[in-house]
C-alpha positions in Angstrom: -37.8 19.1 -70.2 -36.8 22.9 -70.0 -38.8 23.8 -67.5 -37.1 20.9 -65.5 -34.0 21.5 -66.1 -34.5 24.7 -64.8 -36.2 23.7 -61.9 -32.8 21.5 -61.1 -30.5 24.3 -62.1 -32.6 26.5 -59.1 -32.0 23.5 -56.7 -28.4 23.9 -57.1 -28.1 27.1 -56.7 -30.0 26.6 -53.4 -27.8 24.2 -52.4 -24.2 25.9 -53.0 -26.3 28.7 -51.2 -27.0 26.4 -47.9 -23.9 25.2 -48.1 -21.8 28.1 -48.1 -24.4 29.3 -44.8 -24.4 25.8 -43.2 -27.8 24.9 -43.2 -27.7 21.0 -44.4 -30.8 20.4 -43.5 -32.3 23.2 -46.0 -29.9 21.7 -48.3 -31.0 17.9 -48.1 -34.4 19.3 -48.8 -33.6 20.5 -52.2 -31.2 17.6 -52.5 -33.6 14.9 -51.8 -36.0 17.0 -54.6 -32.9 16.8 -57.7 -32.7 12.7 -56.5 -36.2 12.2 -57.5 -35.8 13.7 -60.6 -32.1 11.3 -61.5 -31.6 8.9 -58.6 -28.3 7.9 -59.5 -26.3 11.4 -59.8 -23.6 10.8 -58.4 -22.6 14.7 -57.7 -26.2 14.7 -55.5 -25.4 11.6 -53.4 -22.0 12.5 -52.9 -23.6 16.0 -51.3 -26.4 14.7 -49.3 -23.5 12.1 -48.2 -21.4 15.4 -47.0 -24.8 16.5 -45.5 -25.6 13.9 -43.3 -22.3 13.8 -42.1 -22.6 17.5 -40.9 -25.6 16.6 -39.2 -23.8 13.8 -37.7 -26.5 11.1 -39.2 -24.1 8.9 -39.6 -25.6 5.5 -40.0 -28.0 7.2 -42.3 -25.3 8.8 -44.3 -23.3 4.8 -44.3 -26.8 3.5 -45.3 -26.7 5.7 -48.8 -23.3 4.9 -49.5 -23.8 1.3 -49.0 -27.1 1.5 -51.1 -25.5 3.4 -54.2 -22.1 1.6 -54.0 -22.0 1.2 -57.8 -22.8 3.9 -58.9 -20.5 5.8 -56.0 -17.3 3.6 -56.3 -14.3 4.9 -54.6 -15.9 8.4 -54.9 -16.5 8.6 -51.2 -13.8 6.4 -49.5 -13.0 8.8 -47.0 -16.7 9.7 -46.2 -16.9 6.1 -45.3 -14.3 5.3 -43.2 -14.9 8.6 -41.3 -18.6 7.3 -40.9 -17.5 4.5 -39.6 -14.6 6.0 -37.3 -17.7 8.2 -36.3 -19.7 5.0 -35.1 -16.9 3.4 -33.5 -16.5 0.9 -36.1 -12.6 1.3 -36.2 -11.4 -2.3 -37.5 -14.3 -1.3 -40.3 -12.5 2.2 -40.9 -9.0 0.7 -41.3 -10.2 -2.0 -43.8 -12.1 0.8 -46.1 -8.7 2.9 -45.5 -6.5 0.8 -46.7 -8.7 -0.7 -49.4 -8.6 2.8 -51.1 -6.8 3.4 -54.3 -5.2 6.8 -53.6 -3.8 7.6 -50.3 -4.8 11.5 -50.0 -3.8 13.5 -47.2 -7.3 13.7 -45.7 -7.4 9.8 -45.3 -3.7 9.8 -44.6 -5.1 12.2 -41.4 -8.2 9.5 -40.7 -5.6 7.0 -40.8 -3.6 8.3 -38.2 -6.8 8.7 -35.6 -7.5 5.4 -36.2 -4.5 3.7 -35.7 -4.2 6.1 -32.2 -7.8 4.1 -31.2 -6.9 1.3 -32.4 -3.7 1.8 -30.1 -0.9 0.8 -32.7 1.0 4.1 -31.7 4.2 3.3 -33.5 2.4 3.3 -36.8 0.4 6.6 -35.8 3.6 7.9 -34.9 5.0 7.7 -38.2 2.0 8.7 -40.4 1.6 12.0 -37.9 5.7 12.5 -38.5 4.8 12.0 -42.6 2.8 14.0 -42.7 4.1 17.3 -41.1 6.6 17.1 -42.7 5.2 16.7 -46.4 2.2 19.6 -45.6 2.0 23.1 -44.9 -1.6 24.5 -44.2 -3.5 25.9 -41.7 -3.5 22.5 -39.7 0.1 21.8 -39.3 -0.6 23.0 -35.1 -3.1 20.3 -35.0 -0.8 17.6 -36.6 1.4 18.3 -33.9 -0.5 18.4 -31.2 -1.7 14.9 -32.6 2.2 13.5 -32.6 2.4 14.7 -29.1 -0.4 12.8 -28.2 0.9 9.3 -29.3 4.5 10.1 -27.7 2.2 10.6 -24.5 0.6 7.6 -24.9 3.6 5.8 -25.7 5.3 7.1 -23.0 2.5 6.2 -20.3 1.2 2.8 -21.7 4.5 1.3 -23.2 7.2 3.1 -21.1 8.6 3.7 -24.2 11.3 6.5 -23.5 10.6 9.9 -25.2 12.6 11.7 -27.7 13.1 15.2 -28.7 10.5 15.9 -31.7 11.2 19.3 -31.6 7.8 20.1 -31.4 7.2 24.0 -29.2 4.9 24.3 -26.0 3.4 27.1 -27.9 -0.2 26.5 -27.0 -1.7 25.0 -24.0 -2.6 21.2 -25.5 1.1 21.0 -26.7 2.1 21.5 -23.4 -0.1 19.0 -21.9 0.8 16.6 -23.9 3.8 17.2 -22.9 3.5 16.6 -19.4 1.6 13.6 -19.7 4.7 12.1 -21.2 6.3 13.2 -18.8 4.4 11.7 -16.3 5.3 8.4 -17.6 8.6 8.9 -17.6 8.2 9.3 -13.8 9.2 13.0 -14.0 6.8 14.3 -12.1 7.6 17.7 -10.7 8.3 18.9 -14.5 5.5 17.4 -15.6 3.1 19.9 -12.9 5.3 23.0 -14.2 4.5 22.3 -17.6 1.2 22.0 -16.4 0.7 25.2 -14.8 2.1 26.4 -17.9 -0.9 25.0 -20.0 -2.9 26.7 -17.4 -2.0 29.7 -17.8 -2.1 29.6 -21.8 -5.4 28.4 -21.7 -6.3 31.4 -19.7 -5.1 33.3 -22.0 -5.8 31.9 -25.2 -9.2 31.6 -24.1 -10.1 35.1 -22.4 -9.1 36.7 -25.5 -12.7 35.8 -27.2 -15.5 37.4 -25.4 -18.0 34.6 -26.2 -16.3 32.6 -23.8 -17.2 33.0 -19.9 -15.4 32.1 -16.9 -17.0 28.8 -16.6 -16.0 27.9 -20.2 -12.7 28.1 -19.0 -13.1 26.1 -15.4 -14.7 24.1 -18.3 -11.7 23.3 -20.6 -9.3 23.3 -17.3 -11.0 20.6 -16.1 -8.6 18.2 -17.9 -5.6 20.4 -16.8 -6.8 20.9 -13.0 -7.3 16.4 -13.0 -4.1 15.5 -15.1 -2.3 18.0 -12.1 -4.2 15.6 -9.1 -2.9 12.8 -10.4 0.7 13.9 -10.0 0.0 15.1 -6.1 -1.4 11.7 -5.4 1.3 9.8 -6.5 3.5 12.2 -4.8 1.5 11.1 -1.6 -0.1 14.6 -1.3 -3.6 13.2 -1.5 -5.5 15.0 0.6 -4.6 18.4 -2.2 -5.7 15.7 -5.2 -9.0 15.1 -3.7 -10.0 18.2 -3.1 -8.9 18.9 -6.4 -10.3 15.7 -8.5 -13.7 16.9 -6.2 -13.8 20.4 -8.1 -13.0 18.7 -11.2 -16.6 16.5 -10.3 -18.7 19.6 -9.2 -18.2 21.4 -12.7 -19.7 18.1 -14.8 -17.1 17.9 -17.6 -19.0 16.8 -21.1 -16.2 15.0 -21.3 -17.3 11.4 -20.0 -13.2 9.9 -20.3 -12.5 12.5 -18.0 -15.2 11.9 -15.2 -14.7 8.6 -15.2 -10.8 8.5 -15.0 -11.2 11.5 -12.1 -13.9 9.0 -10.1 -11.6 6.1 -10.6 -8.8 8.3 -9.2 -10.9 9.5 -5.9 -11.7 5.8 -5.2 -8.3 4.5 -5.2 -7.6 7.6 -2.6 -10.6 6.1 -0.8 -9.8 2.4 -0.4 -11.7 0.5 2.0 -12.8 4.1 3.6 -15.9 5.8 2.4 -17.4 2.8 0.7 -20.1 4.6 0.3 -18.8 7.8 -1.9 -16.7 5.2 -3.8 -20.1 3.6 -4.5 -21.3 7.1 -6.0 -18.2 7.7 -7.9 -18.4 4.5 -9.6 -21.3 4.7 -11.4 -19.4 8.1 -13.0 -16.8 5.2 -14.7 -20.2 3.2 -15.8 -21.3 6.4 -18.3 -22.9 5.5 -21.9 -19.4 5.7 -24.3 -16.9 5.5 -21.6 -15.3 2.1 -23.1 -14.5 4.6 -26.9 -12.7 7.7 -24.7 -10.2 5.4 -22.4 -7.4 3.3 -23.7 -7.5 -0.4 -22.9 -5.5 -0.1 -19.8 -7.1 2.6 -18.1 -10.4 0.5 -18.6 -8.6 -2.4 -17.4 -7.9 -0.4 -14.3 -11.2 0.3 -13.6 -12.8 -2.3 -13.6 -9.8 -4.1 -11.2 -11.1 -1.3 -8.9 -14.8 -2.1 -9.3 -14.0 -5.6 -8.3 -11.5 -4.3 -5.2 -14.2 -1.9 -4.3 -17.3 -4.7 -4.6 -15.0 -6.5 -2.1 -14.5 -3.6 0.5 -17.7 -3.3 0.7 -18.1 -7.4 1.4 -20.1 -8.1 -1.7 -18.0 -12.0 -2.2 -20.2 -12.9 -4.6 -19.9 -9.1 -6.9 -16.4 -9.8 -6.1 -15.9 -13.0 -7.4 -18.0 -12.2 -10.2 -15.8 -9.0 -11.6 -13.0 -11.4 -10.9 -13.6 -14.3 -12.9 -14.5 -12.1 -15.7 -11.5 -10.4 -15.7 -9.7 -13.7 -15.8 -11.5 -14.2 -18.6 -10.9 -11.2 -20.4 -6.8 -11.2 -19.0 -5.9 -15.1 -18.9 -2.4 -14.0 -18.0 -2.6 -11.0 -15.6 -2.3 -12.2 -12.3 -4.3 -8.8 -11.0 -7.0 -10.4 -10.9 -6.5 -14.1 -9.4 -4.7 -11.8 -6.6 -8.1 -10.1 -6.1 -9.8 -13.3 -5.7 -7.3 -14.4 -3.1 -7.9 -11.5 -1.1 -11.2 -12.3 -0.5 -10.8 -16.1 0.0 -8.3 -14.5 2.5 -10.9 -12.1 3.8 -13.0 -15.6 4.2 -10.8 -17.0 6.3 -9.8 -19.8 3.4 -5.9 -19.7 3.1 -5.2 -22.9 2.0 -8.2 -22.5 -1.1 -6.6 -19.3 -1.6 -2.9 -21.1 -1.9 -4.3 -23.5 -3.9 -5.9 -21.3 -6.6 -2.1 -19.5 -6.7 -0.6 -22.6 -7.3 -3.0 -23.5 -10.0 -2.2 -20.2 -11.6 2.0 -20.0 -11.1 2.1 -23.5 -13.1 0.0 -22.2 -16.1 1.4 -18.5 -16.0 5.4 -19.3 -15.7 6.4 -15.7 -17.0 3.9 -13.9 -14.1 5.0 -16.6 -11.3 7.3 -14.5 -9.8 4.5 -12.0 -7.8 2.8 -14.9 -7.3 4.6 -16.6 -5.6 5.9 -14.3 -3.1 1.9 -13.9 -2.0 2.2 -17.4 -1.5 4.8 -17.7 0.5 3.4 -14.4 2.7 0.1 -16.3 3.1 2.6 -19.3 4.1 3.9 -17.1 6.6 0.6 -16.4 7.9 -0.3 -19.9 8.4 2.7 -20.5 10.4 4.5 -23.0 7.6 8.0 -21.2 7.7 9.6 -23.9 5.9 6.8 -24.1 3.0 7.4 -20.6 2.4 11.2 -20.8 2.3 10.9 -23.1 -0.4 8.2 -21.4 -2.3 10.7 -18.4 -2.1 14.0 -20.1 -3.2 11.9 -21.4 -6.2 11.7 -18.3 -7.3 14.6 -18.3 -10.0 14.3 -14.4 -10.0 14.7 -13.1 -6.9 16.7 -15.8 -5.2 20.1 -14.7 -5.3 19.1 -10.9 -4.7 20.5 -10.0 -1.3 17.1 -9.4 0.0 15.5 -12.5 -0.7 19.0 -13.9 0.3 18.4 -12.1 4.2 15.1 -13.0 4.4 15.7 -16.7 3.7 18.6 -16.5 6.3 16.3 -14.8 9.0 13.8 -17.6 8.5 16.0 -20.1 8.5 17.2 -19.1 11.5 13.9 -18.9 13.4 13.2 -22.5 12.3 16.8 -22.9 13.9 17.6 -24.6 10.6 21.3 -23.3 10.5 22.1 -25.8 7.5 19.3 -24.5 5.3 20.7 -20.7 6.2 24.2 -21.4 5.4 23.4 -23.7 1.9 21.4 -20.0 1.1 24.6 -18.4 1.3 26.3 -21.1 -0.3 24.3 -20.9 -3.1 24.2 -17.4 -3.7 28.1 -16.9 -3.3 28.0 -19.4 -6.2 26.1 -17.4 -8.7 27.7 -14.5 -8.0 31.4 -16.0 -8.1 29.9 -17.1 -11.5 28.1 -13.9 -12.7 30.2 -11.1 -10.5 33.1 -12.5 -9.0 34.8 -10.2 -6.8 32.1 -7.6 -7.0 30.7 -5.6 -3.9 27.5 -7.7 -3.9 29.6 -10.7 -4.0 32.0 -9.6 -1.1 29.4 -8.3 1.2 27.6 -12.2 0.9 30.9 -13.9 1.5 31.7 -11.7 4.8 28.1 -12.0 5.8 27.9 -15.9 5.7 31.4 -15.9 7.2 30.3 -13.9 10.5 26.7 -16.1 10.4 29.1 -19.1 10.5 31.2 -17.6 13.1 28.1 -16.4 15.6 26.7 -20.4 15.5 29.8 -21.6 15.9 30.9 -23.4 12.5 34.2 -22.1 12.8 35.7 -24.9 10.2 32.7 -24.0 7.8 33.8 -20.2 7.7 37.4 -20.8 7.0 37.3 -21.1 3.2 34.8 -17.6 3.2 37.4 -16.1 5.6 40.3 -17.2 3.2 39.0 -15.8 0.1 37.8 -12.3 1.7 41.8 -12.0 3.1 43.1 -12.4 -0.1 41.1 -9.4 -1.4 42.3 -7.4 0.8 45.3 -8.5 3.2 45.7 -5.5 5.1 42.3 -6.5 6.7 43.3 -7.2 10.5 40.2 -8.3 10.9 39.4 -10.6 8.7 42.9 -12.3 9.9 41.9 -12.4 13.3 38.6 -14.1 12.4 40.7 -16.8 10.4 43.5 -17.0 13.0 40.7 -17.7 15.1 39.1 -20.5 13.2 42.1 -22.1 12.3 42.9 -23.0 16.1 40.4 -25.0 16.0 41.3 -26.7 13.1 45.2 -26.6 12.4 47.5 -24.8 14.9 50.5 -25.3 12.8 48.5 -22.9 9.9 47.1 -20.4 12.8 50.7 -20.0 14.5 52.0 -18.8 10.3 49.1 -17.0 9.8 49.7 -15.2 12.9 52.9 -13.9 11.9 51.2 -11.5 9.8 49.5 -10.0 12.3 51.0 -6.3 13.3 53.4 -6.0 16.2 52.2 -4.4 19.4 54.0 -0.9 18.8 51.8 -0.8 15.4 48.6 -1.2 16.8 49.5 1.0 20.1 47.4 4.3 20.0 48.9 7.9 21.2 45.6 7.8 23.8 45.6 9.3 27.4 43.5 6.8 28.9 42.9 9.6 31.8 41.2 11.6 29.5 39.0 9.6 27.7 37.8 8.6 31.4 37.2 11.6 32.2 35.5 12.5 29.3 31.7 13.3 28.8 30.6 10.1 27.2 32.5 7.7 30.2 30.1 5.4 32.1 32.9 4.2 34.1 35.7 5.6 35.8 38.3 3.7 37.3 39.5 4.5 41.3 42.9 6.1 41.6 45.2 3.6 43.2 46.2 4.3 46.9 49.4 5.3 48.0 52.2 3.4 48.0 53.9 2.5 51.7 56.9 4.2 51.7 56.0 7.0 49.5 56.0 9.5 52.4 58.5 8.7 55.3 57.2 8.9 59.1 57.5 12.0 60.9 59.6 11.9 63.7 57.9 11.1 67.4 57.0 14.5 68.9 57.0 16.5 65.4 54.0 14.7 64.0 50.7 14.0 65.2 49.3 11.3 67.4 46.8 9.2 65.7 43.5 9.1 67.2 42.3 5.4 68.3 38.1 5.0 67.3 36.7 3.3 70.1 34.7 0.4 70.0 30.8 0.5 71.0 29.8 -1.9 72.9 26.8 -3.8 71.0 22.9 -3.7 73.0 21.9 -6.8 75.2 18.5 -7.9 75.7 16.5 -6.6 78.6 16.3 -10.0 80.3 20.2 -11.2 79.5 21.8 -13.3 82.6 25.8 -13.5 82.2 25.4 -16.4 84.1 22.9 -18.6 82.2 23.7 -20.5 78.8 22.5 -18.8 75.8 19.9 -20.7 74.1 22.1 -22.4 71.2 18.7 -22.5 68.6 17.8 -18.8 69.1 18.6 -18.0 65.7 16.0 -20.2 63.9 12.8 -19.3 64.1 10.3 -19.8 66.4 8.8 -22.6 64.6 11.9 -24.8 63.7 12.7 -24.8 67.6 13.0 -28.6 68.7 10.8 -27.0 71.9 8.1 -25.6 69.7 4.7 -27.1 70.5 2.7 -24.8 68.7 0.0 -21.9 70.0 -2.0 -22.9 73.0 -6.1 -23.0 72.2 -8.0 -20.6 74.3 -11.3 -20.9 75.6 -13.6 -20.0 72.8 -14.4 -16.6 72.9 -18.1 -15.4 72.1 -19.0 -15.2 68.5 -19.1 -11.2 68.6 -19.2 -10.0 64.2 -19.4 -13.9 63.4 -22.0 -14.7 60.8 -23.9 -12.0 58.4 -23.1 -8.2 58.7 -25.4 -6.8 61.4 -25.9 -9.7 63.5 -25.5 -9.8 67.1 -25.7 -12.7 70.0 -28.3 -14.7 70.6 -29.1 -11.7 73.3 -30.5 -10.0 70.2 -34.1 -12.0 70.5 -34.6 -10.5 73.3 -34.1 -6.9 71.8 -36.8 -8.2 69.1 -40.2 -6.8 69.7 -41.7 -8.5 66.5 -41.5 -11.9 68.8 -43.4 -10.5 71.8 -46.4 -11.6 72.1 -48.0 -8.1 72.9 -46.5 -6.5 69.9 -48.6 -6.4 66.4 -47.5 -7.7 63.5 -46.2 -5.1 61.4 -46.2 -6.5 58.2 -47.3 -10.0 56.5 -45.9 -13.2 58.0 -44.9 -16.1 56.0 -48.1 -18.5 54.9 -50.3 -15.5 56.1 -53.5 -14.5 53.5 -53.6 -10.7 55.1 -52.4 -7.8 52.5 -54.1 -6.9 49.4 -50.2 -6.7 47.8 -47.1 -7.9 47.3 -44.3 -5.7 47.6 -40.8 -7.3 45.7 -38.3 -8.8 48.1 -35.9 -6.1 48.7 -36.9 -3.5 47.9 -37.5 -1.1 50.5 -33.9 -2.8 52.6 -31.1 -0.4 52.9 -28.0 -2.4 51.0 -25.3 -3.7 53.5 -22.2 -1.1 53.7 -18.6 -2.9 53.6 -16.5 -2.0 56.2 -13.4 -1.1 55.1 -9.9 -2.5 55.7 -7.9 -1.1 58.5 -4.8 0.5 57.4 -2.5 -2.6 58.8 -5.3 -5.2 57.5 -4.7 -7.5 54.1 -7.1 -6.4 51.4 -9.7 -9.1 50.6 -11.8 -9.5 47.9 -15.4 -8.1 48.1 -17.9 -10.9 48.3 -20.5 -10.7 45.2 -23.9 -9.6 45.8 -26.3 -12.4 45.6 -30.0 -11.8 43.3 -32.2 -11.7 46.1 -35.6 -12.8 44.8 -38.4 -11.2 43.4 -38.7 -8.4 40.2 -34.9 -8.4 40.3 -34.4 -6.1 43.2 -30.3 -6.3 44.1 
């Protein structure tokens, strides 16, 4: 027994000596060695537990503590939850967490990282805040770091607005941090200077240990250099993100969160161009672990792009496929029913694709509103202006905004349904006289349904809108003249009152030389100085002034053959044609067919010209029904094409006549 008891005394020395060196595995060894000699000591497990976990064997290191729960107890809570947390077993890591007796600061640290996976950032929040303020070690930068993190997060995936910690940009993950929640705060041109600020700390930071070469750095940048795309592309500079995200590709992060974010970002830039580097880049967002490194919404949006991209690239059934699943997975989004209408749209299938949006808007209520205005756009592309009016005004929403109020109008008025317009504005001047009354909003829809009254001519209808916007403001001439102007239709007595408010002439009169504005650059008409008045200047005496010269008279041309004597012909201004004498053109001998017929013929004088149809003359080539001539040449194709003569100057342009297939191999 002494001799093993010092045996086990050596083992443990040669453990503490491995252990202070870092070589586990050596240590296991002699571990596994003082276990076979006492099974159940606890001090052994609970180091070949810490073991294991250095190695990062962490099912095997789960699978002892499982084993020897006994005799282990609540010895090793916190090696088992972070085994767990390791093997992304994170509900599993919470329950062992919180199960534990005593809450020490190294579980109160797992704890928070959990929570922050788990995505309950409030909680982490407060555990991070607990924590740095009840600790001061070596890791209070990390804590901090930490707590920026989940205001980040809660910033970008809550829109929860971010409050002063107090924490300093002091090193460069701080400061990311820092711009990410800015980022979703929508502050995006402090968020790239705090950026280029990390960038430059990392530099620094980083080039003062000479292990670490220049493409470590690019390396840890990487993050930096995509986080700093992102803002240029939704600044609309997206030409600089993708050459950016591109360099972020070339250096292959280890990082697989960050690849697969930076792919998803360069297909969104891509759309439905370059299908076929989107098709590349998405198999980056398909990486082994992906679905542990993202939050739930970025996944989310990946996969909405997958399905997007499967339909760009006219895979319907892929498409429908990611779709439906998504559904699934997101009963109440309506991304993904919108994707699905898109490509019944793409299919040509509007009134499936209306369908499967009504179906949706009656079991989604609280996401009806987006909805419903694709339905009435697809509505509007199917030509049903009056289905999608009433799709819109049953949006309880949007239908008093003054947008959806002038859009309503303007298709009202298309369909020429002035009654539907003007119970739009009726309706919405009622909310608001309820909600706002007297409000600019309010105002500017009264005076615009007065003057949309006024232009199709329901002058008794605008009367009361007239009324009420004169009574806000009664110096508005205006406005009077408008009601003055309805109310002559309608009650005279009421206009000729109302009319005494109007301002007197001398009030209205304007201090304006009407010469000069005539005369001015911007005058398109200019009226003619009157002529002088008789009388102005008196005559000059006779044989002081002049003697005015008389113009004489020309006498106007006669025709050639005019007699004085005869009786000009009383029709001879109608035409030649509506004469009561006209008998119409004599006909002329016919004249000899000269150019009649096909181009190139000539009279029947022509035959005689023809020495093929002497007698005397050989044939020169194969006649009709004739066996002579070893071959047959096609028809055509050795006859100089016809030239078209062309028109004479004076001549009417015809048409060209089509050239006919002449038989044969298809000689023309």
């Amino acid at each position: 027994m002494a001799s093993g008891g010092v045996a086990v005394a050596s083992l443990w020395t040669e453990v503490n000596r491995c252990g202070q060196s870092g070589d586990y595995t050596r240590a296991l060894k002699a571990l596994s060695k003082i276990l076979h000699e006492n099974r159940d000591d606890v001090t052994a497990l609970h180091c070949k537990i810490v073991c294991l976990v250095q190695n990062g064997s962490f099912k095997e290191a789960l699978n002892v503590m499982n084993t020897h729960t006994k005799v282990l107890g609540s010895e090793v809570v916190f090696e088992k939850a972070y085994c767990e947390y390791r093997l992304n077993r994170v509900e599993s890591a919470l329950k062992t967490i919180e199960s534990a007796p005593d809450q020490t600061d190294k579980l109160k640290e797992l704890y928070g990282q959990v929570l922050y996976r788990l995505e309950r950032y409030d909680e982490c929040k407060t555990v991070y805040t607990d924590l740095i303020r009840n600790s001061q070690d070596e890791y209070e930068e990390e804590r901090k770091t930490n707590l920026a993190a989940v205001v980040a997060a809660m910033s970008q995936w809550e829109k929860v607005l971010m409050e002063d910690l107090g924490l300093s940009e002091s090193t460069y993950e701080l400061c990311y941090n820092t711009a990410c929640a800015l980022i979703g705060q929508g502050q995006l041109a402090e968020a790239f200077n705090t950026l280029r600020q990390a960038e430059e700390l990392c530099r620094v930071s980083l080039a003062e240990d000479s292990d670490v070469t220049e493409e470590d750095i690019e390396s840890e940048l990487a993050v930096i250099h995509s986080q700093m795309a992102y803002i240029m592309q939704l600044q609309g500079r997206t030409d600089e993100a993708l050459q950016l995200y591109n360099q972020v590709i070339k250096l292959k992060p280890s990082d697989v969160g960050l690849l697969a974010v930076t792919a998803n970002n360069i297909i969104t830039i891509n759309k439905d161009q370059n299908v076929f580097d989107s098709k590349k880049k998405v198999k980056l967002t398909n990486a082994e672990g992906v679905e542990y490194k993202l939050a739930k919404k970025q996944l989310q949006a990946i996969e909405f792009n997958k399905a997007l991209l499967a339909m760009y690239t006219n895979q319907a059934d892929q498409c429908r496929k990611l779709s439906s699943s998504l559904q699934a997975q997101n009963p109440g989004h309506p991304r993904p029913v919108l994707i699905q209408v898109a490509q019944l749209c793409r299919e040509k299938q509007h009134s499936k694709a209306v369908e499967l949006l009504q179906q949706f808007s009656e079991q989604n209520p609280e996401s009806a509103s987006g909805i419903k205005l694709t339905m009435a756009q697809l509505f509007l592309v199917q030509g049903h202006v009056t289905k999608a009016c009433d799709v819109l005004r049953s949006i309880e929403e949007f239908k008093h905004k003054a947008g959806m109020v002038s859009a309503l109008v303007t298709m009202y008025s298309h369909e020429e349904d002035i009654d539907g317009a003007i119970d739009v504005f009726k309706q919405a001047i009622e909310y608001y006289q309820a909600e706002q009354p007297g409000s600019a909003a309010h105002l500017a829809l009264v005076r615009e349904a007065a003057n949309f009254k006024l232009k199709h001519g329901r002058k008794k209808e605008a009367i009361s809108d007239l009324e009420q916007l004169w009574k806000q403001n009664t110096n508005d001439v205006h406005t009077l003249a408008q009601l003055i102007s309805a109310y002559s239709l309608v009650d005279t007595d009421k206009a000729k009152s109302l009319s005494k408010h109007l301002p007197s002439a001398d009030t209205m009169s304007f201090n304006v030389d009407v010469d000069e504005l005539e005369n001015s650059h911007g005058a398109t008409y200019v009226r003619k100085k009157a002529g002088k008045v008789v009388g102005e200047n008196l005559p000059k005496e006779i044989g002081q002034g002049e003697v005015k010269k008389k113009k004489k008279k020309k006498k106007g041309k006669l025709p050639k053959n005019y007699d004085p004597k005869a009786t000009p012909d009383p029709e001879r201004w109608l035409p030649m044609r509506e004469r009561s004498y006209y008998r119409g053109k004599k006909k002329g001998k016919k004249k000899e067919a000269i150019g009649k017929g096909t181009q190139g013929a000539t009279s029947a004088a022509s035959a005689e010209l023809d020495a093929s149809k002497t007698a005397t003359s050989p044939p020169t080539s194969p006649r009709p029904g004739s066996a002579t001539g070893s071959s047959t040449a096609p028809s055509g194709s050795g006859v100089v094409p016809p030239r078209q003569q062309k028109p004479s100057s004076g001549a009417t342009r015809k048409k060209a006549p089509q050239k006919k297939k002449k038989g044969g191999k298809g000689g023309w």
